[in-house]
C-alpha positions as CSV (number, residue, x, y, z in Angstrom):
1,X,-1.3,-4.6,-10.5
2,X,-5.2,-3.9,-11.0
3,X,-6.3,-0.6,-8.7
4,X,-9.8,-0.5,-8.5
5,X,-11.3,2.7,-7.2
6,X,-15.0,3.4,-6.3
7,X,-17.3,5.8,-4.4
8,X,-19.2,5.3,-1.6
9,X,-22.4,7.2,-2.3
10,X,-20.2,9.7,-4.7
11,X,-19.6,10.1,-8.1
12,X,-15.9,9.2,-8.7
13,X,-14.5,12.2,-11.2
14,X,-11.6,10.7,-13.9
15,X,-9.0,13.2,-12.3
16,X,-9.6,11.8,-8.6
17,X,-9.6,8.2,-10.5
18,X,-6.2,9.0,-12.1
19,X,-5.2,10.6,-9.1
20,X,-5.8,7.9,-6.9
21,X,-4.5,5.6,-9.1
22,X,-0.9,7.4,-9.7
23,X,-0.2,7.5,-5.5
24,X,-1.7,3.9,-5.3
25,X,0.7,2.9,-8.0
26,X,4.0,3.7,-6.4
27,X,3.8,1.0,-4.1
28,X,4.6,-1.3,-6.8
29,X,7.6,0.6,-7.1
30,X,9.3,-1.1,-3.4
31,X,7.2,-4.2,-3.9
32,X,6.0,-6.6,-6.9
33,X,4.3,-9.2,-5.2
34,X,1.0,-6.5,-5.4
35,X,-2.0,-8.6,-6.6
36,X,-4.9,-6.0,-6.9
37,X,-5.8,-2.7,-4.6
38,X,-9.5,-2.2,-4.0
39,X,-9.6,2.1,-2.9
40,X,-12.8,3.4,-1.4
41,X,-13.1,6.9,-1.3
42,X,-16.4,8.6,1.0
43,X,-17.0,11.8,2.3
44,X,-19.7,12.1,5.5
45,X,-20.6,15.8,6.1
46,X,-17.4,17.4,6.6
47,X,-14.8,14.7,6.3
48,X,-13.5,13.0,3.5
49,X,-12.4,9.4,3.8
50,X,-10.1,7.3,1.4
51,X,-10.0,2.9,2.4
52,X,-7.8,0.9,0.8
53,X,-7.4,-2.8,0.6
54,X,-4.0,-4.3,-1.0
55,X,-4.0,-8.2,-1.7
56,X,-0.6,-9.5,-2.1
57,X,0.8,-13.1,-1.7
58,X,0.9,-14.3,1.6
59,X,-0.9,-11.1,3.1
60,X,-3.5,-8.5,2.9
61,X,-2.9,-5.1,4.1
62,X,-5.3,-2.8,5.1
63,X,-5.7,0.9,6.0
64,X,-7.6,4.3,5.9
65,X,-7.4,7.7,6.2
66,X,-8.8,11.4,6.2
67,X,-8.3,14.3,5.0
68,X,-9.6,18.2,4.6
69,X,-10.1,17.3,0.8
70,X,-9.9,14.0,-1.1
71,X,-6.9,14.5,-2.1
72,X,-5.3,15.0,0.9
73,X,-7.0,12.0,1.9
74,X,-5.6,9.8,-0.7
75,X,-2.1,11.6,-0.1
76,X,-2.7,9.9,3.6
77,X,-3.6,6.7,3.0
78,X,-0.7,6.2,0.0
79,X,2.0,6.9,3.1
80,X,-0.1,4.4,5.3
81,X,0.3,2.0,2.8
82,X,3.7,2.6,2.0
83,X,5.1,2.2,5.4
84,X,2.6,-1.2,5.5
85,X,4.1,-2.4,2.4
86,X,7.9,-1.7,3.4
87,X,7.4,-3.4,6.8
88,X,5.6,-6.9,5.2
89,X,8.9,-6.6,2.7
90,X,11.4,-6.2,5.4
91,X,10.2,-9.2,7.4
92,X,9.1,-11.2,4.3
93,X,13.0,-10.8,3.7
94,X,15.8,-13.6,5.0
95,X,18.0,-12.6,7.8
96,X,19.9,-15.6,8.2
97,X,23.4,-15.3,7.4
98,X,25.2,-17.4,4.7
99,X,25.5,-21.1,4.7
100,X,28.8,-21.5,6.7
101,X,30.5,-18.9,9.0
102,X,34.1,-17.8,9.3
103,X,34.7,-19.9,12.4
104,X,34.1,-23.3,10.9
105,X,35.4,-22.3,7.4
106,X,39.1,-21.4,9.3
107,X,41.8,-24.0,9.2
108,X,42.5,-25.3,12.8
Protein backbone atom coordinates (compact mmCIF):
# COMPACT_ATOMS: atom_id res chain seq x y z
CA UNK A 1 0.00 0.00 0.00
CA UNK A 2 1.59 3.57 -0.91
CA UNK A 3 0.27 6.39 1.74
CA UNK A 4 1.02 9.60 0.38
CA UNK A 5 0.85 12.52 2.82
CA UNK A 6 1.09 16.26 1.99
CA UNK A 7 0.28 19.78 3.32
CA UNK A 8 -1.93 22.14 2.30
CA UNK A 9 -0.16 25.40 2.61
CA UNK A 10 2.03 23.70 5.70
CA UNK A 11 5.14 22.25 6.04
CA UNK A 12 4.59 18.48 6.73
CA UNK A 13 7.21 17.53 9.83
CA UNK A 14 8.66 13.65 9.51
CA UNK A 15 6.96 12.76 12.96
CA UNK A 16 3.42 13.99 11.71
CA UNK A 17 4.48 12.01 8.26
CA UNK A 18 5.29 8.83 10.36
CA UNK A 19 2.48 9.52 12.39
CA UNK A 20 0.06 9.70 9.77
CA UNK A 21 1.42 7.02 8.13
CA UNK A 22 1.31 4.42 11.19
CA UNK A 23 -2.85 5.12 11.84
CA UNK A 24 -3.22 5.14 7.91
CA UNK A 25 -1.54 1.79 7.88
CA UNK A 26 -3.76 -0.26 10.04
CA UNK A 27 -6.41 -0.38 7.62
CA UNK A 28 -4.42 -2.82 5.76
CA UNK A 29 -4.61 -4.82 8.65
CA UNK A 30 -8.83 -5.78 8.07
CA UNK A 31 -8.38 -5.21 4.32
CA UNK A 32 -5.68 -6.06 1.45
CA UNK A 33 -7.36 -4.99 -1.47
CA UNK A 34 -5.81 -1.11 -0.41
CA UNK A 35 -4.27 0.37 -3.62
CA UNK A 36 -2.73 3.80 -2.43
CA UNK A 37 -4.08 6.50 0.32
CA UNK A 38 -3.57 10.05 -0.75
CA UNK A 39 -3.79 12.08 3.19
CA UNK A 40 -4.17 15.87 3.18
CA UNK A 41 -3.53 17.44 6.29
CA UNK A 42 -4.54 21.67 6.58
CA UNK A 43 -5.08 23.78 9.33
CA UNK A 44 -7.33 27.33 8.76
CA UNK A 45 -7.02 29.63 11.80
CA UNK A 46 -7.95 27.56 14.59
CA UNK A 47 -8.87 24.20 13.17
CA UNK A 48 -6.85 21.51 11.93
CA UNK A 49 -8.07 19.35 9.18
CA UNK A 50 -6.83 15.87 8.02
CA UNK A 51 -8.58 14.43 4.17
CA UNK A 52 -7.99 11.19 3.09
CA UNK A 53 -8.63 9.48 -0.08
CA UNK A 54 -8.30 5.42 -0.12
CA UNK A 55 -8.31 3.73 -3.77
CA UNK A 56 -9.08 0.21 -3.56
CA UNK A 57 -10.44 -2.26 -6.28
CA UNK A 58 -13.80 -1.75 -7.07
CA UNK A 59 -14.25 1.48 -4.83
CA UNK A 60 -12.84 4.70 -3.51
CA UNK A 61 -13.55 5.79 -0.12
CA UNK A 62 -13.45 9.06 1.10
CA UNK A 63 -13.50 11.05 4.27
CA UNK A 64 -12.31 13.94 6.60
CA UNK A 65 -12.02 15.13 9.79
CA UNK A 66 -10.95 17.74 12.57
CA UNK A 67 -9.42 17.96 15.42
CA UNK A 68 -8.00 20.49 18.35
CA UNK A 69 -4.40 19.35 17.10
CA UNK A 70 -3.27 17.35 14.03
CA UNK A 71 -2.97 14.63 15.65
CA UNK A 72 -6.14 14.36 16.94
CA UNK A 73 -7.20 15.02 13.59
CA UNK A 74 -5.55 12.15 12.09
CA UNK A 75 -6.71 9.98 15.12
CA UNK A 76 -10.35 11.03 13.53
CA UNK A 77 -10.16 10.43 10.22
CA UNK A 78 -8.16 6.75 10.83
CA UNK A 79 -11.61 5.62 12.73
CA UNK A 80 -13.65 7.21 9.73
CA UNK A 81 -11.80 5.26 7.59
CA UNK A 82 -11.87 2.23 9.44
CA UNK A 83 -15.45 1.90 9.85
CA UNK A 84 -15.60 2.80 5.78
CA UNK A 85 -13.30 0.08 5.08
CA UNK A 86 -15.07 -2.60 7.34
CA UNK A 87 -18.47 -1.80 5.80
CA UNK A 88 -17.08 -2.02 1.83
CA UNK A 89 -15.60 -5.59 3.27
CA UNK A 90 -18.67 -6.72 4.84
CA UNK A 91 -20.77 -6.17 1.76
CA UNK A 92 -17.99 -6.95 -0.66
CA UNK A 93 -18.35 -10.35 1.16
CA UNK A 94 -20.85 -13.43 -0.14
CA UNK A 95 -23.81 -14.13 1.88
CA UNK A 96 -25.28 -16.83 -0.07
CA UNK A 97 -25.37 -20.02 1.64
CA UNK A 98 -23.70 -23.20 0.23
CA UNK A 99 -24.42 -24.81 -2.98
CA UNK A 100 -27.23 -27.23 -1.86
CA UNK A 101 -29.45 -27.05 1.36
CA UNK A 102 -30.41 -29.71 3.84
CA UNK A 103 -33.89 -30.00 2.37
CA UNK A 104 -32.94 -31.27 -1.03
CA UNK A 105 -29.78 -33.06 0.16
CA UNK A 106 -32.40 -35.41 2.63
CA UNK A 107 -33.45 -38.76 1.37
CA UNK A 108 -37.29 -38.76 0.77
Amino acid sequence: MQITVSGHQMEITEPLRNYASEKIGRIQKHFDHVINTNIVLHVQKNQHKAEATIHTRGATMHADAEGLNMYAAIDSLADKLDRQVLKHKEKAKSHHRDEGSSRKNEAP
